[in-house]
KOLKOLSE-297790 format. One record per residue (C-alpha): residue number from 1; residue in one letter; x, y, z. Coordinates in steps of 0.001 Angstrom, whole numbers, plus 524288, in hexadecimal, padded with zeros to 5 digits. Layout:
<recs>
REC  num  residuo      u      v      w
REC  NUM        A      X      Y      Z
...
</recs>
This chain:
<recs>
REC  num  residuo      u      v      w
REC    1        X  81BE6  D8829  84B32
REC    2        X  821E0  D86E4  83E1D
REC    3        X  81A94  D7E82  83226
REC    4        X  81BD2  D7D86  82373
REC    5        X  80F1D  D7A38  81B13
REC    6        X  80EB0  D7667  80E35
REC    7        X  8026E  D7C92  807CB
REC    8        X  7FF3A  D751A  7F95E
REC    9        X  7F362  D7B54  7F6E5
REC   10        X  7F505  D88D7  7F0A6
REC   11        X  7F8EA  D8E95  7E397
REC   12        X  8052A  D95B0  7DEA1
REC   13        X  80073  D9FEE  7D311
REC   14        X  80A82  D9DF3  7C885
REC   15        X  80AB1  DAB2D  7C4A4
REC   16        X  816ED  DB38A  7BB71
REC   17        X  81D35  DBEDB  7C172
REC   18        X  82319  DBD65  7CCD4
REC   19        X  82BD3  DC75B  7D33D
REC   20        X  83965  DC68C  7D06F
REC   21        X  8421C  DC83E  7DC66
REC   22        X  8492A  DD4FB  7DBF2
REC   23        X  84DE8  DDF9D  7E599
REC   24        X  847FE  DEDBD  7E1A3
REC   25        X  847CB  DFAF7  7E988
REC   26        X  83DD0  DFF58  7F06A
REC   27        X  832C6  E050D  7E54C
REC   28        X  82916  E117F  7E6BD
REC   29        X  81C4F  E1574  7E2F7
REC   30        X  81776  E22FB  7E281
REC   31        X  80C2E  E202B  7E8E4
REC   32        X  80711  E16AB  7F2A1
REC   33        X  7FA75  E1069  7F8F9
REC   34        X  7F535  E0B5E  8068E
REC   35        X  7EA92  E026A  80398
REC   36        X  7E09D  DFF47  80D22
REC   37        X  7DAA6  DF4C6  80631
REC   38        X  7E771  DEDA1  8094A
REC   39        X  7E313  DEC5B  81653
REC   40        X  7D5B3  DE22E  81926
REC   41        X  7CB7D  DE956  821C5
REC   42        X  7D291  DF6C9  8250F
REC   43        X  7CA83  E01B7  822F2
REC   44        X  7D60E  E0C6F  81F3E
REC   45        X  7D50A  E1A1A  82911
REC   46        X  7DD34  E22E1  8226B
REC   47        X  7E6C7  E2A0C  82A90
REC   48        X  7EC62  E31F6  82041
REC   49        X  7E832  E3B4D  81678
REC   50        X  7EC38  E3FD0  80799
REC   51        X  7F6AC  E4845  807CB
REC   52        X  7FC7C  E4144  812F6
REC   53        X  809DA  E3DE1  81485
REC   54        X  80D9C  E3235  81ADF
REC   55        X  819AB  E2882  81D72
REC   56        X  81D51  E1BE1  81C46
REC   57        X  81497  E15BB  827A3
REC   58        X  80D03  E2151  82950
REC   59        X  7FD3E  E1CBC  82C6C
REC   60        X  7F502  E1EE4  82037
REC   61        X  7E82E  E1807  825BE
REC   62        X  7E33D  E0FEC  83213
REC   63        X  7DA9D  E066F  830B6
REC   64        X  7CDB8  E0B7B  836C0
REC   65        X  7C82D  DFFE4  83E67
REC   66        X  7D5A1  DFE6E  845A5
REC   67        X  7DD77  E0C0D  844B1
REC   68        X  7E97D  E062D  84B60
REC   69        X  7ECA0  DFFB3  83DB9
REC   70        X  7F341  E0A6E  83545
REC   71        X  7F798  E0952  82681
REC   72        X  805FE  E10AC  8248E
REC   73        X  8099B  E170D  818DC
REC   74        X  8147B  E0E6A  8100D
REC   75        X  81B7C  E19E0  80AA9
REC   76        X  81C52  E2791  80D04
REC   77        X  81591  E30C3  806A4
REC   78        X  807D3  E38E6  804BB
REC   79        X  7FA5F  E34A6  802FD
REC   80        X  7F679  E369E  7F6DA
REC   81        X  7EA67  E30C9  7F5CA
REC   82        X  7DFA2  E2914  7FD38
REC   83        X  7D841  E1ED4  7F575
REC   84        X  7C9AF  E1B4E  7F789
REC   85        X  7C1C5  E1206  7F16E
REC   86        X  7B36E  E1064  7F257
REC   87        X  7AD70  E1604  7FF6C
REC   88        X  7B965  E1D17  8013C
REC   89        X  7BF2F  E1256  8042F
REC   90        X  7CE50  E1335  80634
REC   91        X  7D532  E0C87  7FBFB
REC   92        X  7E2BC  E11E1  7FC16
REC   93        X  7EC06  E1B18  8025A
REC   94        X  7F5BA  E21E9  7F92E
REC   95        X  803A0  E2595  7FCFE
REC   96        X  80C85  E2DF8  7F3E3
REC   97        X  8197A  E2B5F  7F721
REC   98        X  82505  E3434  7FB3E
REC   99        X  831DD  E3368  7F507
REC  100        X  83804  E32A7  8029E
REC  101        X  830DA  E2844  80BAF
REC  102        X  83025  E2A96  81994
REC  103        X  82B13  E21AE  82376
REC  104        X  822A4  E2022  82F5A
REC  105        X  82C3C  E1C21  83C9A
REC  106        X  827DF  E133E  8460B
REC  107        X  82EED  E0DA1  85188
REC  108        X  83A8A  E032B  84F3A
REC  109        X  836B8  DF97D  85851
REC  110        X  83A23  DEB10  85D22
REC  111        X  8307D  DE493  85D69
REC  112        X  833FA  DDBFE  8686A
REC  113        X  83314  DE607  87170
REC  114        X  82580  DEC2F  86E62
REC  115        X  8191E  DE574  87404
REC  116        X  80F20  DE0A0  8694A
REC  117        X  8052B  DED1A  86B9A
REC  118        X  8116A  DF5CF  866A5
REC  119        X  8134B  DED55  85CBC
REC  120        X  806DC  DEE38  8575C
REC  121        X  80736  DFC74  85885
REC  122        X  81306  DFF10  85073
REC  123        X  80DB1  DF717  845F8
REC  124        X  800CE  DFD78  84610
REC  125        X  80666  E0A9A  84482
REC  126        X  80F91  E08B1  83B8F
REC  127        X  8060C  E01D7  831FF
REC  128        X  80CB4  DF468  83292
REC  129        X  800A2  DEE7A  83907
REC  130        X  7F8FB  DEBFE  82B54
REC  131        X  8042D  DE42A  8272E
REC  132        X  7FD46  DD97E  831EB
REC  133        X  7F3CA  DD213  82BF1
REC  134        X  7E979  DCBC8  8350C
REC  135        X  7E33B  DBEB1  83105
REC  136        X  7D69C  DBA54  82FFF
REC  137        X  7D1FB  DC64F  826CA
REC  138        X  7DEED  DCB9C  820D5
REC  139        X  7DCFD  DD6F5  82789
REC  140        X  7E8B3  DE023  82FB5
REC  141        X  7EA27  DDCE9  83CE9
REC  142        X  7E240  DDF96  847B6
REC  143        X  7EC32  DE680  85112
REC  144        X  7E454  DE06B  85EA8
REC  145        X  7E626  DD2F1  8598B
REC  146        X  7F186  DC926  85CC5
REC  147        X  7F177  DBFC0  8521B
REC  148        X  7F258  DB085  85673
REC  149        X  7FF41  DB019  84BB4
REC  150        X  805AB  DB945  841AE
REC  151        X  807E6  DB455  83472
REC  152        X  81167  DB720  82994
REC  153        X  812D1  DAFD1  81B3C
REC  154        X  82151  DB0CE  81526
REC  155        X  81E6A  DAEFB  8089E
REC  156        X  8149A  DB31F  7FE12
REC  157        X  80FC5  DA6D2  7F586
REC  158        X  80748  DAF27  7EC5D
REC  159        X  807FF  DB1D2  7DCFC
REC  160        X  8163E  DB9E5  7DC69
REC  161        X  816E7  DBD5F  7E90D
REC  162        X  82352  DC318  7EDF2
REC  163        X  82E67  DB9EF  7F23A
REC  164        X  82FB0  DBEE5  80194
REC  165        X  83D4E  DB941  80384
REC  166        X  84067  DC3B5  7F90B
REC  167        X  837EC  DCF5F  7FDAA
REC  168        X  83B82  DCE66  80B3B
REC  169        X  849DC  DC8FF  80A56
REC  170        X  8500F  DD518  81137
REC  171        X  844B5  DD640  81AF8
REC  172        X  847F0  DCCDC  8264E
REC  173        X  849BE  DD74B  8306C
REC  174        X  83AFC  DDE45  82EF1
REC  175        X  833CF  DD007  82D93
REC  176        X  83C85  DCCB4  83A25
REC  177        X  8375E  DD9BD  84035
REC  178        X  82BF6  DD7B4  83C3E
REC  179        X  828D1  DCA1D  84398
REC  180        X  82E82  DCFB9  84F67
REC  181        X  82484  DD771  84F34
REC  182        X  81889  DCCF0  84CF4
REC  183        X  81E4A  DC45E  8569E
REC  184        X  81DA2  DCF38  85FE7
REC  185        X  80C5D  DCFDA  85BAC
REC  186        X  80B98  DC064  859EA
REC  187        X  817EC  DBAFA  86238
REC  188        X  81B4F  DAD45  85DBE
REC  189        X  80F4C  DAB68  852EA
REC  190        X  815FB  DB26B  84785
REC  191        X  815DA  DA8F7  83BBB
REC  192        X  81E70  DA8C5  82DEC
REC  193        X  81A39  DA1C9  8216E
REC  194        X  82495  D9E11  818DF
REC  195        X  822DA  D9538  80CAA
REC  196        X  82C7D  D8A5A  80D53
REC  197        X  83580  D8D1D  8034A
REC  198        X  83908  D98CC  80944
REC  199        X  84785  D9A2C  809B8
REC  200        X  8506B  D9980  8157A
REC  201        X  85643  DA4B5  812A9
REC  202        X  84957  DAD08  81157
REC  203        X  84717  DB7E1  81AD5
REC  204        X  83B0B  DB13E  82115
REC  205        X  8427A  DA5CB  823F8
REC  206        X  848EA  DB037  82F5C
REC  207        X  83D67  DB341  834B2
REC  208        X  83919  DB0BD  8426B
REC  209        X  82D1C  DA9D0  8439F
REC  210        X  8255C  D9E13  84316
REC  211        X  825D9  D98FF  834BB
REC  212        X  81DA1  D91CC  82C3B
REC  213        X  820C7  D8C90  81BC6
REC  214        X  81824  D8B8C  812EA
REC  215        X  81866  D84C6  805A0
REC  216        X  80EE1  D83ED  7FA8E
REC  217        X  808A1  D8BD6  7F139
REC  218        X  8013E  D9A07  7F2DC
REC  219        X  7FBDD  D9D4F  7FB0E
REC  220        X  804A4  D9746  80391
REC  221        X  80A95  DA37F  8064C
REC  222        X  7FFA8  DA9FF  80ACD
REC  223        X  7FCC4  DAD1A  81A9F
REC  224        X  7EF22  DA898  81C58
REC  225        X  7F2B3  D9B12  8152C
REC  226        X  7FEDC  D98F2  81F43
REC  227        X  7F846  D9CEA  82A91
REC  228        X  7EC9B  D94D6  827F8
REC  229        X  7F712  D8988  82A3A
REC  230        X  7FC74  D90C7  835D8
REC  231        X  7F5B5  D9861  83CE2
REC  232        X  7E866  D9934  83853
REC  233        X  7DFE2  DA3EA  83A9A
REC  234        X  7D1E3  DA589  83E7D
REC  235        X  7C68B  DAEDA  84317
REC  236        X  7CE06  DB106  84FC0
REC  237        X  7DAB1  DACAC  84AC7
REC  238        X  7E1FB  DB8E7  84550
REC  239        X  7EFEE  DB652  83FFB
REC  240        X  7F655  DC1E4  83BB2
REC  241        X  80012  DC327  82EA0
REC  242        X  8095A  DC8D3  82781
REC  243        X  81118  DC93E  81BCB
REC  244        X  82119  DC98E  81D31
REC  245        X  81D56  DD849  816B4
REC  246        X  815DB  DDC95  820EA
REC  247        X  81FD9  DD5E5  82CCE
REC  248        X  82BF3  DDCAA  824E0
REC  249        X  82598  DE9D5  8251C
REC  250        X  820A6  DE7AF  8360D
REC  251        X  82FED  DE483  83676
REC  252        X  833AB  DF0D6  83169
REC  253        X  82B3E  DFA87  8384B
REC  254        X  832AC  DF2B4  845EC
REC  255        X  840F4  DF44E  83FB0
REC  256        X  84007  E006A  837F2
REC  257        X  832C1  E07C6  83DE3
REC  258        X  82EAC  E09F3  83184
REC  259        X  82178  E04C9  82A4D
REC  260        X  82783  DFFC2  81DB6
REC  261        X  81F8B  DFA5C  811FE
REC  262        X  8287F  DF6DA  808AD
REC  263        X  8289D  DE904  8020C
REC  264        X  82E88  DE159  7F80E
REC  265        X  8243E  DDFF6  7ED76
REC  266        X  82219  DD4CD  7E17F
REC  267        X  81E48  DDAFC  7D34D
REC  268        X  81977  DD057  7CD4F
REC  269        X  81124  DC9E2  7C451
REC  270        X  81049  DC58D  7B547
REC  271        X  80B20  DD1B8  7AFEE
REC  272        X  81937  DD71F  7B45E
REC  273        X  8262B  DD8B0  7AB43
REC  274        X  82DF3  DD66A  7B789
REC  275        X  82A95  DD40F  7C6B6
REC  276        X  831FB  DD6E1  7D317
REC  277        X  8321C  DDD6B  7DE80
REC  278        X  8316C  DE860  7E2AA
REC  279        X  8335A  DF15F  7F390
REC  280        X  826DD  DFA63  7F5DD
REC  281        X  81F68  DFF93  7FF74
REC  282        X  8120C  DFC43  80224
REC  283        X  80761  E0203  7F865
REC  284        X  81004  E055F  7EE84
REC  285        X  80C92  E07DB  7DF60
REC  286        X  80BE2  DFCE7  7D619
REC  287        X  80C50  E05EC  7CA26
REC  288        X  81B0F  E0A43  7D098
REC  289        X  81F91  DFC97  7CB76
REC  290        X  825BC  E0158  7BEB3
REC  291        X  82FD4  DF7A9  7C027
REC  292        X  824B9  DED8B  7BE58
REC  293        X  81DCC  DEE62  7B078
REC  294        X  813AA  DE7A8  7AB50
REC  295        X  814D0  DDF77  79E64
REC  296        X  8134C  DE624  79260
REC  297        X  80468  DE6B8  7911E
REC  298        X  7FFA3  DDF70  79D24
REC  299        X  7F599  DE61D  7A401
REC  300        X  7F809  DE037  7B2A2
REC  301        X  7F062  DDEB2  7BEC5
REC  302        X  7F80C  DE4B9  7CAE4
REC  303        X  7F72C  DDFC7  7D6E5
REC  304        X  7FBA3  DE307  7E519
REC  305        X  7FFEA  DD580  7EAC5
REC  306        X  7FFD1  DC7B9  7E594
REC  307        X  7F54C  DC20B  7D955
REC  308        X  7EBFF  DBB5C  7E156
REC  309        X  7EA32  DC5B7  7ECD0
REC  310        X  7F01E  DD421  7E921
REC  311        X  7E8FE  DDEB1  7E45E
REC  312        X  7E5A6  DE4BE  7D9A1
REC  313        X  7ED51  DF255  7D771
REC  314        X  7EFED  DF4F4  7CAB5
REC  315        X  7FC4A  DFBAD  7C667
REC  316        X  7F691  E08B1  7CED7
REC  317        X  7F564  E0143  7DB56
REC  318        X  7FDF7  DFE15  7E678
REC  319        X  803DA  DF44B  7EE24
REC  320        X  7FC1A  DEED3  7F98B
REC  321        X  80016  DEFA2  8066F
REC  322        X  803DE  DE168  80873
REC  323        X  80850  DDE9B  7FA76
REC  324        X  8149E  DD91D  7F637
REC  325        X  810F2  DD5B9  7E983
REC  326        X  80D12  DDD3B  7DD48
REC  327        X  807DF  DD4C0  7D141
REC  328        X  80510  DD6F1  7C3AE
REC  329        X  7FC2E  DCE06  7BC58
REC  330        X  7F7B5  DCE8B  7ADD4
REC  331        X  7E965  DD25C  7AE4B
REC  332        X  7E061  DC9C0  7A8F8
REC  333        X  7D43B  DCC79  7A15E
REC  334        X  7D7EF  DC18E  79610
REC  335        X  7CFB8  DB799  78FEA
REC  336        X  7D2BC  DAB48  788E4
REC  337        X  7CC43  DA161  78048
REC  338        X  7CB5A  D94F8  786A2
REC  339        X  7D465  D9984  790BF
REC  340        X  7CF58  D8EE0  79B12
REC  341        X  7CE2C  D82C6  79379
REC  342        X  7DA2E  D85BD  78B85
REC  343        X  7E564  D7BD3  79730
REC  344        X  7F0CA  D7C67  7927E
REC  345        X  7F45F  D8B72  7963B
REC  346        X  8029F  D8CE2  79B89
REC  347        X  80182  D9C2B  79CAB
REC  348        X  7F52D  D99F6  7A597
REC  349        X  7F4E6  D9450  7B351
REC  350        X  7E832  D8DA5  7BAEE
REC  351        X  7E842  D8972  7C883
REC  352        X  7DF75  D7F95  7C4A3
REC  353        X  7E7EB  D7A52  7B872
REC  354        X  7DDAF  D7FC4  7B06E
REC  355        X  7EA4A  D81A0  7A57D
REC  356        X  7F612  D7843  7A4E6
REC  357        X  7FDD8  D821A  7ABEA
REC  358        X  806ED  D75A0  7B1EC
REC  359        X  80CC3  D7226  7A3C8
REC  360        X  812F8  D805F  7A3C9
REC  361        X  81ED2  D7BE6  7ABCF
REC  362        X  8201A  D70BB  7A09F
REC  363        X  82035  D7898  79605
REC  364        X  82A08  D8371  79B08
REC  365        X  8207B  D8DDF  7A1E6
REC  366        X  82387  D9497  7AF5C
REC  367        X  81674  D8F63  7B522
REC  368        X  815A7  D9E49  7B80C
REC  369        X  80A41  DA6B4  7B284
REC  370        X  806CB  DB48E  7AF3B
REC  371        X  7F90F  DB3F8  7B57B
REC  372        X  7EF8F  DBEEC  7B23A
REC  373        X  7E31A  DC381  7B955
REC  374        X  7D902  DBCA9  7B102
REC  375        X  7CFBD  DB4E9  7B8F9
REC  376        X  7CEBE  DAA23  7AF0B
REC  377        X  7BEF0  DAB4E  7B0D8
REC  378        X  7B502  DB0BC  7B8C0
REC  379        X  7AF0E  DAED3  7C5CF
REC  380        X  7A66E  DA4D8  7C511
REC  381        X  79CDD  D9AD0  7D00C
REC  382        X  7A5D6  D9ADC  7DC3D
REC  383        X  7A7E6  D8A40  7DE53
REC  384        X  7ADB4  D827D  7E7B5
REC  385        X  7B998  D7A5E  7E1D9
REC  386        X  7C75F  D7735  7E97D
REC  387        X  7CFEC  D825D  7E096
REC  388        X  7CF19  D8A42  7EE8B
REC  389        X  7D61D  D7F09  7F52D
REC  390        X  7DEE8  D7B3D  7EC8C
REC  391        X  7E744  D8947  7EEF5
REC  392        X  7E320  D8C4A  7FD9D
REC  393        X  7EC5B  D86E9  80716
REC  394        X  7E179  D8946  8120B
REC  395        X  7D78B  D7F86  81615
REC  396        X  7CAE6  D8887  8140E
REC  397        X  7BEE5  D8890  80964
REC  398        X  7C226  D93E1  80099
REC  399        X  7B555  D911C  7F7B8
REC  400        X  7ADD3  D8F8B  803E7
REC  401        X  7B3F9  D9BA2  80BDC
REC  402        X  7B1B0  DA409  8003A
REC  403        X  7A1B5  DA00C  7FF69
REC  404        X  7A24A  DA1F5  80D12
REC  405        X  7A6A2  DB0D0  80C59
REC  406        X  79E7D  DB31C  7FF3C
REC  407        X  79249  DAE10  80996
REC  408        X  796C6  DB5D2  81435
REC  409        X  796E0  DAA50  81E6F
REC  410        X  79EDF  DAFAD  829A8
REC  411        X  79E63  DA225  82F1C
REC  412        X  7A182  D9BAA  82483
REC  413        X  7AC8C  DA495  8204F
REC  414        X  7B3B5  DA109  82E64
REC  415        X  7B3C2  D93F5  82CD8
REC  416        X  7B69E  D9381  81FA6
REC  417        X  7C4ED  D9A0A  8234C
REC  418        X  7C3D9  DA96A  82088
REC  419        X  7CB6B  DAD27  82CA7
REC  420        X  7D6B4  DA3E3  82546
REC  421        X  7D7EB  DABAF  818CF
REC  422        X  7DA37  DB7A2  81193
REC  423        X  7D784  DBB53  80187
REC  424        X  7E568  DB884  8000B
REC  425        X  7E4EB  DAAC1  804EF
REC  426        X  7DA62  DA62D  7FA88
REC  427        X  7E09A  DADD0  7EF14
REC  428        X  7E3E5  DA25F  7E9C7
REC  429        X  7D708  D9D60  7E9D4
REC  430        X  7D1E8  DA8AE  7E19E
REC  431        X  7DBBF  DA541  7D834
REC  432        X  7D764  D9646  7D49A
REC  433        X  7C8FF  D9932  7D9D2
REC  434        X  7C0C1  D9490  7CB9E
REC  435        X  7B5CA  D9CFA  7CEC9
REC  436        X  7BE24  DA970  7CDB8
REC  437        X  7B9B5  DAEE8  7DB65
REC  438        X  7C02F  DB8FE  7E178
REC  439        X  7C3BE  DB1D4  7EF17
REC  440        X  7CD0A  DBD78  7F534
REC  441        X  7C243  DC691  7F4BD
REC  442        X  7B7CC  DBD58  7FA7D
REC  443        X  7C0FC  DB984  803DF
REC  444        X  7C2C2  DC78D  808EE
REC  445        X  7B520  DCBCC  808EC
REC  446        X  7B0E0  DBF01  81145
REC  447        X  7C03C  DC482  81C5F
REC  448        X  7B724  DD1B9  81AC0
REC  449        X  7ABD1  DCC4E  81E74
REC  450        X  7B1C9  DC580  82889
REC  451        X  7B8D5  DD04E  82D97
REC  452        X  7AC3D  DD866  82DF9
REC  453        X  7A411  DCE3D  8350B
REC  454        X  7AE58  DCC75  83E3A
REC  455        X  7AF0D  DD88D  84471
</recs>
C-alpha cells in the first residue's frame, strides 16, 4: 500500500559544484579495474589469469564461500595486471581495453515465462546478481534466500548527487524489464521510493509498482532510512535492494542478453572548473577525465561516489562498481587564527551555527560553499549529546549503538538496531559528530563482527 512521509530530521550539505546537466558520448579509459573491496564479505576466487582475454560479461572471479556468484568483466579486453595488498590479498583486477569491444551473449528472455530458479540462474551467470544488495549487513545476496520485500530508492538526496530523472530519462524500457524480473523473485512486494517533488512526467512516475514519497532533507534519499518506515528489517527479516542502476542494467541483460555496465556519471565538486556528466562503464579511469580540470593550483581529493560515503581514489584510481558520482574537493590541511571563535564567517558553514552562515542569503551569497577536507579539529572524548538525532531520520541510539560495537556486546548491538543500518545511513552523523569519530568505519567493523558471529 502506497504512503508519503515527511522526514524533518536530516541535513542537506550546501556544498558548490554541482553537475551541470548535459548530454556527452560515451567516454574511454585505457585501462580498467574490478574491485573486490566493492563487494562486503566476498572473498574474490580468481577465474582468470594475466594475459587473459576476456569480454564484456566474461567471469573474472567467484566469490569463494558461494561459487555460484560470478563477477563479469565491464569491457573487453586483457588482463593486465592483478593487484594484491597485504597477505596477498586481492585488491584489484586490471583490464586493458580493446579498441573494438565485444561482448558476452546470454539468452533474450521474458521473464514471465521463466520460473524463479531460471531466473536466478541467468542472473548469476551473467554477473548481474551483485547488483542485489541484501539487507541486514550490506552484503550481495544470498541466492537460497527469498526476501520478505524488494526495495528500490528513486532518488539520491546526497551532497551533488546525480539528478536520476536526467541520467535515466531514456531508460524506461530496461527499469520496466528489470521489475518484471523482481516481481517474478518477490511477486507483489517490490517497493519504489520517490521524493515528492518528483515530476509527473519523470520516468519513475511509469513504473509499475507499489510507491512510496518521501520529503525532507538527506538522507532522505537513502534505502535503509525509507525502509525503516516501510518495511523494516531485522535478524530474520532480510529485504533485498537496489539502485534504478543496478534494475536498468538486470533489464538489459532480459531485452538485449547482454551484461551492460554503462552509466551516466556526475563530475562534480568545488575543486572543479566545470562539472557534468559524463556515459562509462563500470571501473573506468578517473585520470581519463581531461575534460574535467582542476583549478589552477588546487591540489584535490578524488573520490569514487558522493562526500560523505565514496572512496578515496586519487586521480590514478577508478570508479567503483556502484558509483554514479565522482567528486572533487579542495584538500584541507589549513590553519587559521581564531578560526572558531571568529562568527561572523559567510565563506564557512557549521551544522551547528557555529558561524553566521544564515545572514549569507541577506547579504547576496548563494548559501552554497566550497567545502574542503579539513576536520576543523581532532578526535577528541567520544560524548553523548543529541547532534546524532538531530540528522537521523531513524528512531535508534547512534552514541549508544556505536559504544555498543566499540564493547563488542552482541546483545546489545541487536537491540540497539544494527540489523537496521548500514555506514551510509549514519554518514551524516560523522559529519556533525563533535568528537570527530569516524562512525562509518565503527559501524562496519561491529556488521563484521556480526556477520562473523553469525555464522
Amino acid at each position: 500500500m502506497s504512503a508519503c512521509f515527511k522526514l524533518r530530521r536530516g541535513l542537506d550539505v550546501p556544498l558548490k559544484g554541482s553537475a551541470h546537466p548535459m548530454a556527452t558520448p560515451l567516454a574511454c579509459s585505457p585501462l580498467y579495474t574490478l574491485k573486490p573491496g566493492d563487494f562486503k564479505n566476498i572473498t574474490p576466487k580468481l577465474l582468470i589469469r594475466e594475459g587473459d582475454t576476456v569480454q564484456a560479461g566474461s567471469p573474472v572471479y567467484c566469490d569463494k564461500e558461494n561459487p555460484r556468484i560470478l563477477f563479469t568483466a565491464p569491457v573487453s579486453g586483457t588482463i593486465q595486471k592483478i593487484v594484491r595488498g597485504e597477505k596477498r590479498k586481492i585488491t584489484g583486477i586490471q583490464i586493458l581495453a580493446h579498441q573494438e569491444q565485444m561482448q558476452e551473449q546470454f539468452p533474450v528472455a521474458d521473464p514471465e515465462k521463466l520460473s524463479p530458479e531460471q531466473i536466478r540462474e541467468l542472473l548469476l551467470q551473467s554477473g548481474c546478481w551483485p547488483l542485489i544488495t541484501r539487507r541486514p549487513y550490506g552484503i550481495p545476496a544470498h541466492p537460497e534466500e527469498t526476501p520478505k520485500a524488494i526495495y528500490i530508492s528513486c532518488f539520491d538526496s546526497a551532497p551533488l548527487a546525480p539528478h536520476y530523472d536526467f541520467t535515466f530519462a531514456g531508460s524506461f524500457e530496461p527499469l520496466q524489464m528489470g521489475l518484471k524480473v523482481l516481481e517474478r523473485l518477490c511477486p507483489g512486494k517490490v517497493h519504489l521510493g520517490l521524493r515528492d517533488t518528483t515530476s509527473p512526467h519523470s520516468v519513475f512516475r511509469r513504473l509499475p509498482g507499489i510507491v512510496h514519497t518521501f520529503s525532507g532533507p538527506h538522507p532522505a534519499g537513502n534505502p535503509g532510512v525509507q525502509m525503516h518506515h516501510v518495511c523494516p528489517v531485522g535478524k530474520d527479516q532480510v529485504v533485498w535492494t537496489l539502485t534504478p542502476l543496478g534494475l536498468s542494467i538486470i533489464g538489459k541483460l532480459f531485452l538485449y542478453g547482454i551484461f551492460d555496465s554503462t552509466r551516466m556519471v556526475a563530475v562534480t565538486g568545488p575543486a572543479l572548473t566545470r562539472t557534468g556528466y559524463i556515459t562509462c562503464h563500470a571501473g573506468f579511469q578517473v585520470g581519463a577525465l581531461t575534460s574535467f580540470p582542476l583549478k589552477d593550483g588546487m591540489q584535490a581529493r578524488i573520490i569514487s561516489g558522493n562526500p560523505l560515503t565514496g572512496d578515496l581514489v586519487g586521480p590514478e584510481g577508478f570508479l567503483g562498481f556502484h558509483h554514479q558520482q565522482i567528486t572533487c574537493l579542495p584538500e584541507g590541511g589549513s590553519r587559521e587564527l581564531l578560526g572558531w571563535a571568529r562568527p561572523l564567517r559567510l565563506n564557512k558553514f557549521s551544522a551547528a551555527r557555529t558561524y553566521i552562515t544564515y545572514l549569507a542569503p541577506l547579504l547576496g551569497k548563494t548559501g552554497r560553499f566550497s567545502l574542503d577536507t579539513n576536520l576543523n579539529g581532532g578526535e577528541r572524548a567520544f560524548v553523548i549529546t543529541r547532534d546524532y538525532q538531530k540528522v537521523l531520520p531513524m528512531d535508534i541510539f547512534v552514541s549508544h549503538l556505536i559504544k555498543a560495537i566499540l564493547a563488542e556486546d552482541i546483545d546489545k548491538m541487536e537491540k540497539l538496531g544494527i540489523y537496521e543500518v548500514l555506514p551510509e545511513d549514519l554518514a551524516l552523523c560523522e559529519f556533525v559528530c563533535p568528537s570527530k569519530i569516524g562512525i562509518q568505519d565503527i559501524l562496519q567493523k561491529g556488521i563484521d563482527l556480526m556477520i562473523k558471529e553469525m555464522q
